[in-house]
C-alpha positions in Angstrom: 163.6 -98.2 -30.1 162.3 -100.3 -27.6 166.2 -100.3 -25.3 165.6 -96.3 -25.5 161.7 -96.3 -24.3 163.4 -98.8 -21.1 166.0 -96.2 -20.7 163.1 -93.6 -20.8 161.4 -95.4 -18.1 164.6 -96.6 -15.7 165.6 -92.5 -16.2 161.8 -91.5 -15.3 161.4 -94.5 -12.2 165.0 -92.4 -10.8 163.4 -89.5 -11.0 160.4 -90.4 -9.2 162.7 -92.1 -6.6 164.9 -89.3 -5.9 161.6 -86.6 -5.6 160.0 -89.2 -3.7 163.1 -89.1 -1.1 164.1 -85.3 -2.0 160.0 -84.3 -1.0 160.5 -86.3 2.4 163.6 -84.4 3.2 162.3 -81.2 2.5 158.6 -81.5 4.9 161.2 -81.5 7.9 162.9 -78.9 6.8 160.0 -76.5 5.8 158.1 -77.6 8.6 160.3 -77.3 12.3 159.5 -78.6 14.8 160.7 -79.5 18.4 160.4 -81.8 21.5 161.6 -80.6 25.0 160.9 -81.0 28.6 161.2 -79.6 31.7 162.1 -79.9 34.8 165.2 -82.4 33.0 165.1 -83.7 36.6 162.9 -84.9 39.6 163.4 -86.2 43.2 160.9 -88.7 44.3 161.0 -91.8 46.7 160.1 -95.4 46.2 156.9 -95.7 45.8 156.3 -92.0 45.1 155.1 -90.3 41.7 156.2 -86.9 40.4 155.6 -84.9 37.1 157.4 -82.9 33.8 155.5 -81.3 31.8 156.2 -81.6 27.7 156.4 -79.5 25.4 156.0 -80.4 21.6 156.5 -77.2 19.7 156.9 -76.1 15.9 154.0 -77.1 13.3 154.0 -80.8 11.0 150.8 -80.7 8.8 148.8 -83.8 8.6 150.5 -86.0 11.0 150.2 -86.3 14.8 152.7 -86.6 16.9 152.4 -89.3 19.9 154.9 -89.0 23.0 156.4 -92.6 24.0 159.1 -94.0 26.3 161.7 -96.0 24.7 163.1 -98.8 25.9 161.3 -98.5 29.2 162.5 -98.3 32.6 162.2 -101.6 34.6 160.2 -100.5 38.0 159.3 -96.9 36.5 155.8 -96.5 34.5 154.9 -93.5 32.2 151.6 -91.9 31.2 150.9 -88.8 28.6 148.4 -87.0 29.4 147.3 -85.7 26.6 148.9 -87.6 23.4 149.1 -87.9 19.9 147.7 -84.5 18.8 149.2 -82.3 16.3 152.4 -80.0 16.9 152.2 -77.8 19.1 150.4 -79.1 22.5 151.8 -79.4 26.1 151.5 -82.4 27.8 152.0 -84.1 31.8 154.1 -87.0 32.0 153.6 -88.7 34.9 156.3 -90.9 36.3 155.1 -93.8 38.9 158.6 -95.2 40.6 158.1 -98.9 42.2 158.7 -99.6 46.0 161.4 -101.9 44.8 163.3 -99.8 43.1 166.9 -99.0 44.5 168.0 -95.4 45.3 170.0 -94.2 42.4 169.5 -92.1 38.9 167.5 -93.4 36.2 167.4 -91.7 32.7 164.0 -92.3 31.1 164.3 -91.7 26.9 161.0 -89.8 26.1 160.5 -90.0 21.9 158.2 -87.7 19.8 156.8 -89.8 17.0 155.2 -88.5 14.2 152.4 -91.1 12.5 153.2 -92.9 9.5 157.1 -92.5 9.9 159.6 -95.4 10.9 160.0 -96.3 14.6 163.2 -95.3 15.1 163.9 -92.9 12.1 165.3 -90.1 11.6 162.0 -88.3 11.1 161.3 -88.9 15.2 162.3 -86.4 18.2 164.3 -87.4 21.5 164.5 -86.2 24.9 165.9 -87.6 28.1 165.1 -86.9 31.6 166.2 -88.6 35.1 164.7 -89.5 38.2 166.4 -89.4 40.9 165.0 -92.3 43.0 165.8 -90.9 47.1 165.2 -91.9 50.5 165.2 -88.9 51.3 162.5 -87.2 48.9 162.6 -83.9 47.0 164.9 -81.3 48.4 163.7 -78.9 51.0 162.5 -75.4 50.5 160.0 -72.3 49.7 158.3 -72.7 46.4 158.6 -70.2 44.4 156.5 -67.3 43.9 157.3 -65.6 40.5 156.5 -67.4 37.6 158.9 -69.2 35.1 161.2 -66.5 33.3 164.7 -66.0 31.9 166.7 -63.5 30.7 170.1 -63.5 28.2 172.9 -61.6 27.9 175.8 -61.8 25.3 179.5 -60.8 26.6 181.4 -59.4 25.2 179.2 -56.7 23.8 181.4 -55.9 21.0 184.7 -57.6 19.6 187.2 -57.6 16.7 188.7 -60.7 15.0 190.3 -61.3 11.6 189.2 -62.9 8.8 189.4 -66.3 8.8 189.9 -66.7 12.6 187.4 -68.1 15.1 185.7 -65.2 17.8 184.1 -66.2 21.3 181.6 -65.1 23.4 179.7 -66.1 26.6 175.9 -66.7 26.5 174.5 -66.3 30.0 170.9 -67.4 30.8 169.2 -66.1 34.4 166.3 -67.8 35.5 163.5 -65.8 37.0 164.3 -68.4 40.4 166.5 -70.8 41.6 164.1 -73.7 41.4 163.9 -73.3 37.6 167.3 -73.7 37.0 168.3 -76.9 34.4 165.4 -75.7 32.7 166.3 -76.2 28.7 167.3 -73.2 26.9 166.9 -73.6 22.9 168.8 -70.8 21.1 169.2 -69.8 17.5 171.2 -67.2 16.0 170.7 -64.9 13.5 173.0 -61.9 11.9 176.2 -64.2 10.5 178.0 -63.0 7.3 178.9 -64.8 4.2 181.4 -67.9 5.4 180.6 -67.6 8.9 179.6 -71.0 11.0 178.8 -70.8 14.4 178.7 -73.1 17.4 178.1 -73.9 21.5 179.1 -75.5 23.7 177.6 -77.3 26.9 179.4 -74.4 29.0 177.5 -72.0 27.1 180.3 -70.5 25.0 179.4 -69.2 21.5 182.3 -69.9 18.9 181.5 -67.5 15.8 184.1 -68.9 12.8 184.9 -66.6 9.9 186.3 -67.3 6.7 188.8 -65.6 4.3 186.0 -64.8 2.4 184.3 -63.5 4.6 183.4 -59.7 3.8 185.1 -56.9 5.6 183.0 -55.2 8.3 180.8 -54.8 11.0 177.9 -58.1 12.3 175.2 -57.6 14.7 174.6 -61.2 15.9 171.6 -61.9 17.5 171.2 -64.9 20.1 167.6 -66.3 20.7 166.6 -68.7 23.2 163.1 -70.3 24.1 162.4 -72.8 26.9 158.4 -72.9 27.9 156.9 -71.0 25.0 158.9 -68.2 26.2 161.3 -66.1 23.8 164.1 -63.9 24.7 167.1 -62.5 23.1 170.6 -60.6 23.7 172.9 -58.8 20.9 176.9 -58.2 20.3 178.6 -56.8 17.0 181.7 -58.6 15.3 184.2 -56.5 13.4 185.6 -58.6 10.5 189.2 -57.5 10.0 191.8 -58.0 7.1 194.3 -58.0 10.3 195.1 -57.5 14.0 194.2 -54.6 15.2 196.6 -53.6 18.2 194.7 -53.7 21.3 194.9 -51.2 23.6 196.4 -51.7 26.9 193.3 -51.6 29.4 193.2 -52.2 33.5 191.8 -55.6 34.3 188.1 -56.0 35.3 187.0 -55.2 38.9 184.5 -54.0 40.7 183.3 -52.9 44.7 180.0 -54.3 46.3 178.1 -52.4 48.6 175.0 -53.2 50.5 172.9 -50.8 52.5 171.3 -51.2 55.4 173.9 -53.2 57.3 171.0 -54.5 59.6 167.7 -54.8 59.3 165.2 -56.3 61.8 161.2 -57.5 60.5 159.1 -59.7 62.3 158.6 -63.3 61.4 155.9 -63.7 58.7 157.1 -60.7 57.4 159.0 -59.2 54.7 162.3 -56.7 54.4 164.8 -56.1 51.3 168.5 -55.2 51.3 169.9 -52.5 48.4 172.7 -54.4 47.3 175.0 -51.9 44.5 177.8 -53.7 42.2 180.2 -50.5 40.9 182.6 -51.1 38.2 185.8 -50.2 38.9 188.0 -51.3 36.5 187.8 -52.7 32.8 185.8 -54.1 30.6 182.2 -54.8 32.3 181.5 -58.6 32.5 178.1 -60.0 34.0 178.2 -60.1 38.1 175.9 -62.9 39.7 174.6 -62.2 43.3 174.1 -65.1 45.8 173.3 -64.8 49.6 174.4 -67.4 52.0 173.2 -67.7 55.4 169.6 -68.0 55.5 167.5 -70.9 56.6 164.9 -72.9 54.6 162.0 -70.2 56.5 163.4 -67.4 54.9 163.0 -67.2 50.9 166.3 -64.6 49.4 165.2 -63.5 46.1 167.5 -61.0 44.4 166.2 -58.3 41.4 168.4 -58.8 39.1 169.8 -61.6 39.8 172.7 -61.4 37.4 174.4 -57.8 35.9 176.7 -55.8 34.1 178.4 -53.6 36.4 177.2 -50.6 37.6 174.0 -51.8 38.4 171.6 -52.0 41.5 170.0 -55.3 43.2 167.5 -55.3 45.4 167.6 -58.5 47.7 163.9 -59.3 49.3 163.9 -62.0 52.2 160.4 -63.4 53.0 160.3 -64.7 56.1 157.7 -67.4 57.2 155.8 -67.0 60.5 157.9 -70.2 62.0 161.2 -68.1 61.6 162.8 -68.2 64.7 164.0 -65.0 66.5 167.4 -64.1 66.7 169.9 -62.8 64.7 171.4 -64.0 61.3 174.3 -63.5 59.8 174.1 -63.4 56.3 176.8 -63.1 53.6 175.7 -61.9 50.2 178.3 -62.9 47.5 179.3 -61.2 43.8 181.0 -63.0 40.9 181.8 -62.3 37.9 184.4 -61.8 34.9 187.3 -64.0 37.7 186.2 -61.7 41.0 184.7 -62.4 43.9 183.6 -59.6 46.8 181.5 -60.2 49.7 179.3 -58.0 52.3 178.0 -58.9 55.3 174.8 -58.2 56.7 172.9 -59.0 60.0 169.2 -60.1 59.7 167.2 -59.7 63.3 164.4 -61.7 63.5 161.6 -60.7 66.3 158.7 -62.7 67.4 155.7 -61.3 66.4 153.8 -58.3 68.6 150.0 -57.9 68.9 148.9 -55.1 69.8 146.9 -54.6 73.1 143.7 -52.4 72.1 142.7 -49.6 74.9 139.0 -49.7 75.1 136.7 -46.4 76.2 133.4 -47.1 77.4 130.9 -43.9 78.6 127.2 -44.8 80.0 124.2 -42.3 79.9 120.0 -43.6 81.4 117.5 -42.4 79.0 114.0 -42.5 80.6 115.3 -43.8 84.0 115.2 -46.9 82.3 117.1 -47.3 79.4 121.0 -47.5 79.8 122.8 -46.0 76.3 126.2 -47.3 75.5 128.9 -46.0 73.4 132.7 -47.2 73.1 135.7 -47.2 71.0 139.0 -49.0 70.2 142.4 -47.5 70.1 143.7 -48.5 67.1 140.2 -49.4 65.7 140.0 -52.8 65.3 139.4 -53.9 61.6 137.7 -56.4 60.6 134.0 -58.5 61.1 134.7 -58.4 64.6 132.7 -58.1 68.6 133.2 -56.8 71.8 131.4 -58.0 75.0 129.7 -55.6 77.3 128.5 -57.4 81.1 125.9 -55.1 82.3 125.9 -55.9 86.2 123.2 -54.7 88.6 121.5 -54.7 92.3 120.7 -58.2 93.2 123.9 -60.2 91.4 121.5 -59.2 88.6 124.0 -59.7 85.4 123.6 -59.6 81.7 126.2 -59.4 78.6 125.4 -58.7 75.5 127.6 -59.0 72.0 128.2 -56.1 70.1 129.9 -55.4 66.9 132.7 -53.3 66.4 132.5 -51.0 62.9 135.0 -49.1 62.3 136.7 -49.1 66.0 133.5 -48.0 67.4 130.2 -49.5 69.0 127.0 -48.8 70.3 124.4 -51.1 72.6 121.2 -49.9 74.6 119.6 -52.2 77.9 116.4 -51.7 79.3 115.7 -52.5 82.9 113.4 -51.2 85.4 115.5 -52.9 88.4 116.7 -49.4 90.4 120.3 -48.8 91.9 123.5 -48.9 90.6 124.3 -50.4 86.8 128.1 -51.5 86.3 129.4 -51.6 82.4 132.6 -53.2 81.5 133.7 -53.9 77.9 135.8 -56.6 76.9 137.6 -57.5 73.9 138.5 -61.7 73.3 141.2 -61.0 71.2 142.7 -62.6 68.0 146.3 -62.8 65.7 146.4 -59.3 65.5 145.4 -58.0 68.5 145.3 -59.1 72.4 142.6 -59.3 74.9 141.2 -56.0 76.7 139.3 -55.0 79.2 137.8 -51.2 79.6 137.9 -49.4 83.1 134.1 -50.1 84.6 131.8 -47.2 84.2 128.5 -47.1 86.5 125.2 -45.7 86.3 122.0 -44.9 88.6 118.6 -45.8 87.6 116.1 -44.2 90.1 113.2 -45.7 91.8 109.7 -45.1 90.4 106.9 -43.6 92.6 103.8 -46.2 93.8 102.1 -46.2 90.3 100.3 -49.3 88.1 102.9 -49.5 86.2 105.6 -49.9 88.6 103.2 -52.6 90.4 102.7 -54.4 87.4 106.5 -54.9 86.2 107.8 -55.8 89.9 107.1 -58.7 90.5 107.9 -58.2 94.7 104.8 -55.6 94.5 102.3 -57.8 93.1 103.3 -60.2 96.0 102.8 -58.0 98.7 99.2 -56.4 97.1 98.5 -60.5 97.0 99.3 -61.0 100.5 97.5 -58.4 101.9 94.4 -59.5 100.0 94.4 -62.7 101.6 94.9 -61.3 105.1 91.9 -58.9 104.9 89.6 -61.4 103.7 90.3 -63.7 106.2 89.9 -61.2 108.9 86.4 -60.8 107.2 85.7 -64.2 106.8 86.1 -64.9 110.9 84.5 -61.6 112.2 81.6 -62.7 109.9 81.9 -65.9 111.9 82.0 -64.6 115.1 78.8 -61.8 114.7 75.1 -63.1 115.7 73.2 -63.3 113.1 70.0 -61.8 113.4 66.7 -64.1 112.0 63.3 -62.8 111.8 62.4 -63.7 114.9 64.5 -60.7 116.6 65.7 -63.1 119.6 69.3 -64.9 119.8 70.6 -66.8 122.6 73.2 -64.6 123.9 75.2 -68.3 124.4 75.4 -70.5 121.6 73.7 -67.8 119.2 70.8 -70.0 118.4 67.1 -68.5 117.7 64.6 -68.3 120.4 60.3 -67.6 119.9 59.4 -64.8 121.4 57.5 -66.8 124.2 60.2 -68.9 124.7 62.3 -68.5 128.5 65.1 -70.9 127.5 66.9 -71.3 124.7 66.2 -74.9 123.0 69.8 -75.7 122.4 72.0 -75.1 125.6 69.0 -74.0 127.9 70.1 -70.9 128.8 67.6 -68.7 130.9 67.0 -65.8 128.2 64.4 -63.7 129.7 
């Protein structure tokens, strides 16, 4: 009894065991979840930092999930930024590259590692990414404008194979631009029959595998690829046969490009797009990718689709900064696809930028004989918070300017004066990126001279001086014919010589003796 209760309990410990293992198995495989990174590479000099963001996708409940580099890169420091959180968050790596270290490609090993587990285990995630340590810095050119995107397709659309062999097909990923390209694709597929297997390859070749049990008939497979918490798919069908079908004899693939206008000329800082058309021709369609070679690193070429299945249409946008130089360019756009290649050449003219020179009207009325009333426009109005400058020049070098604002390619100023003659208006506009300095034709006014009133004496100021002059002279004419006049006493008697008084019974006068009688 007592070896079958230890048999009981050895039996019951296995079973624990096994669970124990069986249960840690199965949380990975109920629970998915994913590490990936992009860009898979960066360009930085010694000394320099740069940046990939991470991505930890999927869901693990209850344990966190802390980023790590491992073994580490002599001369090259990491940071996460943020870390260990649970599945899913995004996070910035931030790679610091030492002065001292040599030009050259490093591969840094970035783990995802889930708390509790072994360190390494087969229960953590692993990513690699290089830096390319330069001289010469990141490559040149525009960045981009569109956002990060990417779009499959699955050629061919539809195929036959027989049971038990292996079918193929081409999985073709477009990024939305250039600059995202290397930018991880993760793909799934969904669809396959009993016995099927599938596979890829680093080329991007999908290998479906049947087997001869696999049933008779027709399989929509589905491809599904993510890369930055975006998801896209593309579709083909797979006829399972119980043997060859003959295939029917068909012309090879080939196509014609065409692109329309043949020239075009835009200004730098401008844009201008080319219609680029891919026809089929010939055979089966296969996917056609459009390049254009020929522009410099001022001019960003961005075609719309980038990549398609014959017939289809293109259009090719080139934004040109305002550095471009004029001149013209010579530029080759290029189709490929399915083992063809056509070409079309173009000519881009680049012309410096104009401005426009603005013709400016100015008319001139007197209100009141003293008020001068402006009104002007601009031809094209000028847009914008914007003034003009109108020099108001008069008798005397007398010469005034006053700054007025344009609304709507019109403007309006009044000046008051009571100097009389002739008034001379000129507008002038300063000029800016868009349009250049102008100067309107003079226009001329008359304001007339008052008659002798108060007012008029009071505001000139060459009146008040003359009244003020002529004051002063009449009262010192008064002041010395007051002088010069006898003046008469009480007495009634003057000297007729030095004016002094004289008694009535005086014969002489007192002061200078003169005989008075």
């Amino acid at each position: 009894m007592f070896t079958s209760v230890s048999k009981q309990v050895r039996l019951l410990l296995i079973a624990l065991l096994v669970t124990s293992c069986f249960s840690s198995l199965v949380i990975y495989d109920v629970y998915a979840w994913g590490l990936s990174i992009s860009p898979t590479s960066r360009t930085v000099l010694p000394g320099g930092t740069t940046q990939y963001t991470v991505y930890v996708t999927g869901t693990l409940p209850g344990k966190k999930i802390q980023l790590l580099v491992s073994p580490p890169v002599l001369g090259i420091s990491t940071s996460f930024s943020p870390n260990n959180l649970y599945a899913p968050y995004t996070s910035t790596m931030t790679v610091h590259v030492s002065s001292t270290v040599s030009p050259g490609t490093y591969t840094i090993p970035v783990w995802a590692h889930p708390e509790g587990e072994t360190f390494p285990g087969p229960a953590n995630k692993q990513f690699s990414v290089q830096v390319i340590v330069s001289l010469l810095g990141p490559p040149p050119g525009p960045t981009p404008t569109i956002p990060f995107d990417f779009s499959l397709m699955l050629s061919p659309p539809t195929q036959q194979v027989v049971r038990g062999a292996t079918a193929q097909y081409k999985i073709t990923v477009t990024y939305s631009h250039p600059y995202y390209s290397g930018t991880v694709v993760t793909v799934n597929l969904l669809g396959l029959g009993p016995g099927m297997t599938w596979s890829t390859s680093a080329a991007g070749d999908l290998y479906i595998t049947t087997s001869p049990a696999t049933p008779l008939g027709t399989y929509t497979l589905t491809v599904i690829g993510s890369a930055l918490g975006i998801t896209r798919q593309a579709s083909a069908s797979l006829t399972v046969l119980a043997e060859a079908t003959p295939t029917p004899t068909t012309p090879p693939f080939d196509f014609t490009l065409t692109v329309t206008p043949e020239t075009q000329t835009v200004e730098a800082g401008k844009s201008t797009t080319f219609t680029v058309i891919v026809t089929l021709t010939s055979g089966e369609a296969a996917p056609v990718s459009l390049v254009v070679k020929g522009i410099p690193t001022s001019i960003e070429g961005i075609f719309n689709p980038a990549v398609g299945s014959p017939t289809f249409t293109s259009t090719l946008t080139l934004n040109l900064q305002k550095s471009t130089a004029p001149g013209p360019y010579p530029l080759t756009i290029i189709a490929s696809g399915g083992g063809k290649t056509k070409t079309a050449e173009v000519t881009l003219t680049v012309k410096m930028r104009t401005v426009q020179t603005p013709k400016i009207t100015v008319s001139a009325e007197v209100v009141g004989n003293e008020a001068i009333i402006v009104s002007g426009s601009t031809s094209p109005p000028i847009p914008g918070d914007e003034n003009i400058q109108l020099t108001y020049s008069g008798p005397g070098g007398e010469r005034v300017v006053h700054s007025v604002k344009i609304v709507g390619g019109t403007f309006n100023d009044k000046y008051s004066t009571t100097i009389p003659g002739v008034w001379t208006i000129t507008a002038e506009w300063l000029g800016n990126e868009e349009y250049a300095p102008a100067r309107s034709q003079p226009v001329s006014v008359t304001i007339e001279r008052k008659g002798f009133d108060i007012t008029t004496i009071i505001s000139n100021p060459y009146y008040l001086a003359i009244i003020l002059l002529a004051i002063l002279v009449v009262a010192l004419a008064a002041a010395l014919t007051r002088r010069k006049k006898p003046i008469q006493t009480k007495t009634g008697r003057l000297c007729p010589k030095c004016g002094a008084a004289i008694k009535p019974e005086d014969k002489f006068c007192a002061s200078c003796g003169e005989h008075v009688e």
